[in-house]
C-alpha positions as CSV (number, residue, x, y, z in Angstrom):
1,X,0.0,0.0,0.0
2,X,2.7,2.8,0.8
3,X,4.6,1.9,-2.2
4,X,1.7,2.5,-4.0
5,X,1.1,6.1,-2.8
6,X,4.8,6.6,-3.1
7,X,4.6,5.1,-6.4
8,X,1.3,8.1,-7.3
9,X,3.3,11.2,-5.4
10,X,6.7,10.4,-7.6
11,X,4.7,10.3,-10.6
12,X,3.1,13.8,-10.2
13,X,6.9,15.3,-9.2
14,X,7.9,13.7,-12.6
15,X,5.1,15.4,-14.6
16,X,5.6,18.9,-12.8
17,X,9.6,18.8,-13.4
18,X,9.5,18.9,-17.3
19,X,7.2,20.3,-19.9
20,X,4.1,18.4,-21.4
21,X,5.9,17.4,-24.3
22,X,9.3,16.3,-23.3
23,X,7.2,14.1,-20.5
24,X,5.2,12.4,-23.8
25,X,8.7,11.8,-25.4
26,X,9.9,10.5,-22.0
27,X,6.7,8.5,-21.1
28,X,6.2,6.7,-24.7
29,X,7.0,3.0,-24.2
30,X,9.9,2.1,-26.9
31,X,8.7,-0.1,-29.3
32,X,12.1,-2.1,-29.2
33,X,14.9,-3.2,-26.6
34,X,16.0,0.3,-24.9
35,X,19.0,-0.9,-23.0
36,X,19.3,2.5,-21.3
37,X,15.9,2.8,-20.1
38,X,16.2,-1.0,-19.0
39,X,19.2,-0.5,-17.0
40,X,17.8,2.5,-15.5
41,X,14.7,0.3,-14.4
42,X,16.7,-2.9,-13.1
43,X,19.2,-0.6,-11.4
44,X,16.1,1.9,-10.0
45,X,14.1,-1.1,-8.6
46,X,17.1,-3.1,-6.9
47,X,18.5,0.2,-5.2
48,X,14.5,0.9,-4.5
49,X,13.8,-2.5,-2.7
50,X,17.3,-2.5,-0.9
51,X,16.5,1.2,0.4
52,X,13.2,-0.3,1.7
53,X,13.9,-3.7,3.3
54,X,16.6,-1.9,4.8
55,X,14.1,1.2,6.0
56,X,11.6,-1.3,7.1
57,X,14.5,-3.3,9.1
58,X,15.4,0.0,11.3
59,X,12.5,2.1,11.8
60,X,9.8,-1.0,11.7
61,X,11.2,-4.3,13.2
62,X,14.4,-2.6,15.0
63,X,11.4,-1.7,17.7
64,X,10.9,-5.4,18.2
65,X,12.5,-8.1,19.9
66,X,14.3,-10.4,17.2
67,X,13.7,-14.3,17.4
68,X,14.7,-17.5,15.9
69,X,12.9,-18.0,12.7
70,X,9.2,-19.1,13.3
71,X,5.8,-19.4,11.6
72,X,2.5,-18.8,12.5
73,X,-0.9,-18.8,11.4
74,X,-3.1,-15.7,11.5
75,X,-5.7,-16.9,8.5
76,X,-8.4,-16.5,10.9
77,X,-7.8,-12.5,12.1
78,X,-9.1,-9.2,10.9
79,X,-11.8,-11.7,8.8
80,X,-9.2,-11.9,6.1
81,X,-9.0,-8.0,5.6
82,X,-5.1,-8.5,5.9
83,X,-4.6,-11.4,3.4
84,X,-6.8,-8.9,1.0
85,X,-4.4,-6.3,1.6
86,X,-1.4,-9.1,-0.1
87,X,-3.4,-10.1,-2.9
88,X,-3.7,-6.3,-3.6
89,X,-0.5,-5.3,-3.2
90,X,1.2,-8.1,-4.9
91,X,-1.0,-7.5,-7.7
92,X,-0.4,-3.8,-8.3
93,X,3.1,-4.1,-7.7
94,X,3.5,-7.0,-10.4
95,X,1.6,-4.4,-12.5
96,X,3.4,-1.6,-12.4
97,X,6.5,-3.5,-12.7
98,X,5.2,-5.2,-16.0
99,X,4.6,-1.7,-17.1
100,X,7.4,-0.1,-16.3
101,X,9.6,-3.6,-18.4
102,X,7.0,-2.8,-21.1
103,X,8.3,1.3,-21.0
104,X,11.9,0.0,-21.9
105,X,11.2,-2.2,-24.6
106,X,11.3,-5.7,-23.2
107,X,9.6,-8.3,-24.5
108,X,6.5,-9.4,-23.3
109,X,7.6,-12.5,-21.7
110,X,10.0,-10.8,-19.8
111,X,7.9,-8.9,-18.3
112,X,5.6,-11.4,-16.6
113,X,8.6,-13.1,-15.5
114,X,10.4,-9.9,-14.1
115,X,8.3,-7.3,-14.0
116,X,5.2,-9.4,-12.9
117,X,6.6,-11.4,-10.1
118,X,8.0,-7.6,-8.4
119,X,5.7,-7.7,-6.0
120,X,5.8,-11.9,-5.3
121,X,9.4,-11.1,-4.7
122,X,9.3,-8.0,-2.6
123,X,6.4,-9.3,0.0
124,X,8.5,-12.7,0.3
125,X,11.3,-10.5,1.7
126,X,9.2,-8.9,4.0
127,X,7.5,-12.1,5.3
128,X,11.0,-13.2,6.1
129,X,11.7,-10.1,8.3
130,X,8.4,-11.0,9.6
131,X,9.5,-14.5,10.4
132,X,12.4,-13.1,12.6
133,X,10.4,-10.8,14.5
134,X,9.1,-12.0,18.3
135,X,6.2,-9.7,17.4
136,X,4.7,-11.6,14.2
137,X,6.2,-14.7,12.5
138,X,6.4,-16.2,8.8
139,X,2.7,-16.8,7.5
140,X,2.2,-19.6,5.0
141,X,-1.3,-17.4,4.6
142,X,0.3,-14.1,3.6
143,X,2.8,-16.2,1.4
144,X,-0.9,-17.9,-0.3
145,X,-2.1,-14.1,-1.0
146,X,0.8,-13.0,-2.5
147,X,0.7,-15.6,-4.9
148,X,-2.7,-14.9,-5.2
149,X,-2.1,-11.5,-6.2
150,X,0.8,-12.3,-8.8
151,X,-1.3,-15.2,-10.6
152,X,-4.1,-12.7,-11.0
153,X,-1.7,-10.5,-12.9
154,X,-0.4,-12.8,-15.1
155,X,-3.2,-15.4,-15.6
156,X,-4.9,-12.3,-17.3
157,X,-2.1,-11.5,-19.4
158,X,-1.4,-15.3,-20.5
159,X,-5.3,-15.9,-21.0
160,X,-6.2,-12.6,-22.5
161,X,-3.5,-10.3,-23.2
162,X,-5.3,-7.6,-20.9
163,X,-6.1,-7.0,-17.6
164,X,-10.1,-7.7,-17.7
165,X,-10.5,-7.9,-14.3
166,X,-8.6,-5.1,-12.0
167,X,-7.9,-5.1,-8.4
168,X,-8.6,-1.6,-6.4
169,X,-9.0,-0.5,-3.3
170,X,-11.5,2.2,-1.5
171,X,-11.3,3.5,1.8
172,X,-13.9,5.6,4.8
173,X,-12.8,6.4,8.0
174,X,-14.6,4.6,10.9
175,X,-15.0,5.2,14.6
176,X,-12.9,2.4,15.5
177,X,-9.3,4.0,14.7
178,X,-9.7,6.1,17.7
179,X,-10.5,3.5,20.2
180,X,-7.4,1.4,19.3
181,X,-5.3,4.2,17.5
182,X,-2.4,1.8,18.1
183,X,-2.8,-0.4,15.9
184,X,-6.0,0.9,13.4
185,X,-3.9,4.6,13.0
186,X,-3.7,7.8,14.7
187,X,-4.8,10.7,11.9
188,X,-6.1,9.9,7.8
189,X,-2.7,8.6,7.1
190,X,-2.3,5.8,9.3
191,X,-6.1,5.4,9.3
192,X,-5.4,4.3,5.5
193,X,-3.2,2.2,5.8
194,X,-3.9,0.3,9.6
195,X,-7.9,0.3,9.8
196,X,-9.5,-2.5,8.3
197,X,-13.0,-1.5,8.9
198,X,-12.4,1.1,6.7
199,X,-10.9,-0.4,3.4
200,X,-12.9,-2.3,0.6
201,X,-11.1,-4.0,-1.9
202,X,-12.6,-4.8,-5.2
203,X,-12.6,-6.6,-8.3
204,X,-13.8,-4.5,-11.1
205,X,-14.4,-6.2,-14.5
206,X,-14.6,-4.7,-17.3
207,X,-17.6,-5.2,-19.2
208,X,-16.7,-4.3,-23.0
209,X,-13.6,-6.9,-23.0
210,X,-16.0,-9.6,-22.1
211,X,-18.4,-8.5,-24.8
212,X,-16.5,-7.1,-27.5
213,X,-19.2,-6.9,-29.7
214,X,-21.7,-4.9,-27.9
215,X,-21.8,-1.1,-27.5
216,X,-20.9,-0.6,-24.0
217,X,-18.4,1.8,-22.7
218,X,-15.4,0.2,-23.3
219,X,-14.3,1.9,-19.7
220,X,-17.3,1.1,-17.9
221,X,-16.6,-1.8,-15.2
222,X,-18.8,-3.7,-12.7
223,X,-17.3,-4.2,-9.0
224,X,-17.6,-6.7,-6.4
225,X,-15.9,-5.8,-3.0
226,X,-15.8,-6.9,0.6
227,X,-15.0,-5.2,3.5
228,X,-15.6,-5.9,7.4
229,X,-16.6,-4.2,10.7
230,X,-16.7,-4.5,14.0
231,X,-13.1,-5.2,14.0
232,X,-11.0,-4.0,17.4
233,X,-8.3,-6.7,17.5
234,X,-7.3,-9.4,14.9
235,X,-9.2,-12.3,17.4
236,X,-12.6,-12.6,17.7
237,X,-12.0,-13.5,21.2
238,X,-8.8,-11.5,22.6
239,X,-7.7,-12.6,25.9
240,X,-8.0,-8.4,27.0
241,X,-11.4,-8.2,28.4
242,X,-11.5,-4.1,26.8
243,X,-12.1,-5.8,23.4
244,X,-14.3,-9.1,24.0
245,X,-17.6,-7.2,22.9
246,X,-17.0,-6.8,19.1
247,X,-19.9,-6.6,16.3
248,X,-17.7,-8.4,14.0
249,X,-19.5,-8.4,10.4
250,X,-18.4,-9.2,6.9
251,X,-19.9,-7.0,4.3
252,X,-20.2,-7.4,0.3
253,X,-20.7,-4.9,-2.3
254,X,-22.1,-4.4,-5.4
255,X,-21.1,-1.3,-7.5
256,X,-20.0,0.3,-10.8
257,X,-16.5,1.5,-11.6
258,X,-14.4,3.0,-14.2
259,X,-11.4,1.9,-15.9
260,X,-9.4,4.5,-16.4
261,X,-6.8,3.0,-18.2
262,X,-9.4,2.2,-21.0
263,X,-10.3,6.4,-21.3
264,X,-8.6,6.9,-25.2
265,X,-6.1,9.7,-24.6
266,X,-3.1,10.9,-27.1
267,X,-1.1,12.0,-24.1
268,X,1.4,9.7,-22.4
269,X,1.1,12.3,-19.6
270,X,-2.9,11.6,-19.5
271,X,-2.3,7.7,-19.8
272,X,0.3,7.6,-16.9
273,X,-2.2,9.6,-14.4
274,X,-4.9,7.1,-14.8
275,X,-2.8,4.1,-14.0
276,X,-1.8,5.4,-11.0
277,X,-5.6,6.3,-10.4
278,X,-6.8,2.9,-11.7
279,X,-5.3,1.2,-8.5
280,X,-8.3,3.3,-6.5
281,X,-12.3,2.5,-6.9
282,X,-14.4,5.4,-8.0
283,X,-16.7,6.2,-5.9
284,X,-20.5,5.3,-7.0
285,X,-23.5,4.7,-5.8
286,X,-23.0,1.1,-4.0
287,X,-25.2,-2.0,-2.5
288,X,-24.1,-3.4,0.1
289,X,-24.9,-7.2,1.8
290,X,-23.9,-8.4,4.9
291,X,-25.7,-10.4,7.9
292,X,-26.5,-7.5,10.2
293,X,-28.3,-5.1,8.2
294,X,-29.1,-7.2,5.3
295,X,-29.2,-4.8,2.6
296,X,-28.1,-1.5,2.1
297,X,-27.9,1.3,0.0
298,X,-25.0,4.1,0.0
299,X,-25.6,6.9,-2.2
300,X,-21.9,7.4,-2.5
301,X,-19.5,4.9,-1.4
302,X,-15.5,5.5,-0.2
């Protein structure tokens, strides 16, 4: 999730360093092998992902007691919000970096195998630092969502040469974070990142690829989401008494959504803005399920 707002804010420095049409020039994927702009990437992402293991090592886990390697199994907690957060991020991540491969000129399998698997790669490191924390531990769960994530990616691309079916995320804020602003957030920031209650995540299928014939929009998309509430510790029974009396519900949306990659633009500039924007639902009027309420309708959903 951060590297995917880092990923948004670096892009918007890019496009206000340099006029519109030196960014088009620089933007335009090369239609062959550009060993400069490859190198840049390969060097650019190793140097990136060293930066942020290490980052994450001293300022995350250096707060922690260290331990001897060690698994555990958390399927159960946060009603699966956390292994959704996995799929998503290994899918965007594989995503981008297939994207970015494709912007020097590499071929097409090369950039599943490379470029797709970034974000495979990049969470497995981080599950390992997880596995020699005292505080968390190596899940075989997180390590099934990852993979999740990647195959999504790349099934698509192997099966249809397009991404049909996109993963995105929304997010409200909820009442929660400031009861446990430890570990649900302290501010919107946090909030976005750390409070489950408040995130969605969606599949949004677009519905011109799967009827090619018809009239439709071709960026017009369909969504199916799922969220949760209730949620003031990972357990649905902790062992601290403060927290035993939780609401815990799953929720499931229905909704429309745009793809914003499929918007027909001239402008590299244009075309680079939405995929960073196609990684977040649109907000629309939404129906939501879930065995407390039954049915609902939000006029606007986050």
């Amino acid at each position: 999730m951060k590297i995917i707002l880092c990923h948004i804010v670096f892009g918007f420095l890019c496009l206000t360093s340099f006029s519109q049409s030196s960014i088009n020039l620089f933007l335009k994927p090369s239609d062959t092998l550009n060993r400069p702009r490859r190198n840049a990437v390969v060097i650019s992402e190793a140097a990136l992902g060293t930066i942020s293991l290490f980052a994450l090592n001293q300022l995350w886990y250096a707060d922690y007691p260290r331990s001897n390697f060690h698994t555990l199994d958390d399927n159960s907690e946060w009603l699966q919000m956390d292994k959704l957060g996995h799929v998503y991020s290994a899918y965007q991540l594989g995503n981008a970096g297939a994207d970015i491969l494709k912007w020097s000129g590499v071929s097409k399998k090369d950039q599943l195998i490379y470029g797709g698997t970034l974000g495979f790669t990049f969470l497995t490191a981080v599950e390992v630092l997880d596995g020699f924390s005292e505080e968390w531990g190596f899940s075989w769960g997180d390590m099934a969502a990852n993979a999740t994530g990647t195959g999504l990616f790349i099934g698509q691309e192997l099966l249809w040469n397009e991404q049909r079916i996109t993963m995105k995320y929304s997010f409200h804020r909820t009442p929660y974070a400031s009861q446990r602003p430890d570990k649900l957030g302290e501010g919107l920031a946090e909030e976005f990142l750390k409070d489950y209650n408040g995130q969605t995540y969606w599949l949004s299928f677009n519905i011109h690829s799967f009827f090619k014939q018809s009239k439709i929009p071709t960026w017009m998309n369909v969504a199916f989401g799922y969220g949760a509430d209730g949620m003031l510790t990972g357990d649905y029974k902790p062992e601290n008494s403060l927290f035993q009396n939780q609401n815990r519900v799953r929720q499931f949306y229905l909704s429309l959504d745009i793809d914003l990659t499929r918007i027909k633009t001239n402008s590299h500039v244009l075309k680079t803005v939405f995929e960073l924007f196609n990684t977040i639902k649109v907000p629309f009027p939404t129906m939501e399920f879930n065995g407390k309420n039954g049915i609902r309708f939000h006029g606007i959903y986050f």
